[in-house]
Every structure is written in C-alpha cells, then in structure tokens.
C-alpha positions as CSV (number, residue, x, y, z in Angstrom):
1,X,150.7,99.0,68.8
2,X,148.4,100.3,66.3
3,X,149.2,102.6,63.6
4,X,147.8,105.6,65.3
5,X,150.5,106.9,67.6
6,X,149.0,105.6,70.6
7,X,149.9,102.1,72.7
8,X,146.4,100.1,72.6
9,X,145.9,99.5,75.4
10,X,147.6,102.2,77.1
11,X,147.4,100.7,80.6
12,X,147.8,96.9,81.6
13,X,147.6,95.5,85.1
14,X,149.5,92.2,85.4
15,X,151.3,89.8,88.1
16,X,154.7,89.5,88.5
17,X,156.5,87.2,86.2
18,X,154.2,88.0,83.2
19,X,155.6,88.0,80.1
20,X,154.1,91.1,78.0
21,X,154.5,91.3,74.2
22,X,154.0,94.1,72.1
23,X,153.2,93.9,68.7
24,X,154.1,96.6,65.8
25,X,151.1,96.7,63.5
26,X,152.5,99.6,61.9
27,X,154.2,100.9,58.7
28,X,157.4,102.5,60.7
29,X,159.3,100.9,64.2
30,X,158.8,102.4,67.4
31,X,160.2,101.2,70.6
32,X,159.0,100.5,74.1
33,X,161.2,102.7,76.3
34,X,160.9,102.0,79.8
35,X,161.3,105.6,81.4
36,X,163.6,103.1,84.9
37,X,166.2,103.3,81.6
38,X,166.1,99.4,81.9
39,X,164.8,98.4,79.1
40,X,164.6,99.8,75.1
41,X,163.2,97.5,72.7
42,X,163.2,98.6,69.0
43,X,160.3,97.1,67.3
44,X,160.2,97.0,63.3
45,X,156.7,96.7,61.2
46,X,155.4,93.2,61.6
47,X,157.2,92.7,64.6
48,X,157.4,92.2,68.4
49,X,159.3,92.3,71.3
50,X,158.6,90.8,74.7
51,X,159.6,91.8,78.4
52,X,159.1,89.9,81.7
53,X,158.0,91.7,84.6
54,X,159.3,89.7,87.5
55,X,158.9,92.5,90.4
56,X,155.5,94.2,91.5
57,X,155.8,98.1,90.5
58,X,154.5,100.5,88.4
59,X,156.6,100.9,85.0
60,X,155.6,103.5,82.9
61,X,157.6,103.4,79.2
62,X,157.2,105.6,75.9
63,X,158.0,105.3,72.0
64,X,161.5,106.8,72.2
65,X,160.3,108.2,67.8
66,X,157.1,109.4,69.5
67,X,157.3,110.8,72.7
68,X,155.1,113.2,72.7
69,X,152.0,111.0,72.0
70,X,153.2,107.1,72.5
71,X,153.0,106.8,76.4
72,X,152.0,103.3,78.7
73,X,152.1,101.8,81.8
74,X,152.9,98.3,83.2
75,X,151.3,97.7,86.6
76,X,153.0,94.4,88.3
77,X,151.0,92.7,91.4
78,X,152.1,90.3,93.7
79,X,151.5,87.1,92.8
C-alpha cells in the first residue's frame, strides 16, 4: 500500500491457499475490506496484515477510509 491512495498492485492472481500480505507504507491506516463482508483488516503505518485465500474466486476488497479511490482484487485458482 503505497502512500498514494491506490493498492499497488491493484490486481493479484494467486492459487488457493496463498497467504497474501499487505503492507501499510503510509503515514495514516487504511484497511483491506473485503466487499463478501468476510474479512476487515485495519492496518496502522508500518504495518501489515495477512489473509489466506483457501477457495478459488474472485474477491474484490476496498479501504473502508478511502473508498472512493482504494479499490483491489484477489483472483484465487485452483491449485
């Protein structure tokens, strides 16, 4: 997450049980949101937070502080 209001990069394909980690290189939190409601992660300057996509789908998510401009997408394959 760079400090520019935008998830970098905004689109990542991956294979079921991938562990993806996002990392808060800003000077604020934001959150990864996914939009299924099963997940809100809160993540502070500095920090990161992780989530395991075990299932193929498509899991798009948002910054629930910047909506209108923080948007991505998880794409999970079959193994």
């Amino acid at each position: 997450m760079p400090p520019s209001y935008r998830f970098d990069p905004p689109v990542i394909r991956v294979r079921a049980g991938t562990t993806v980690t996002w990392e808060n290189r800003d000077h604020f939190p934001h959150t990864v949101t996914l939009l299924d409601g099963s997940a809100d992660l809160v993540v502070q300057p500095g920090q990161s937070a992780s989530l395991t996509f075990d299932r193929p789908g498509d899991y798009p998510y948002t910054c629930r502080f910047h909506r209108q401009a923080m948007n991505g997408r998880v794409i999970v394959v079959s193994r």
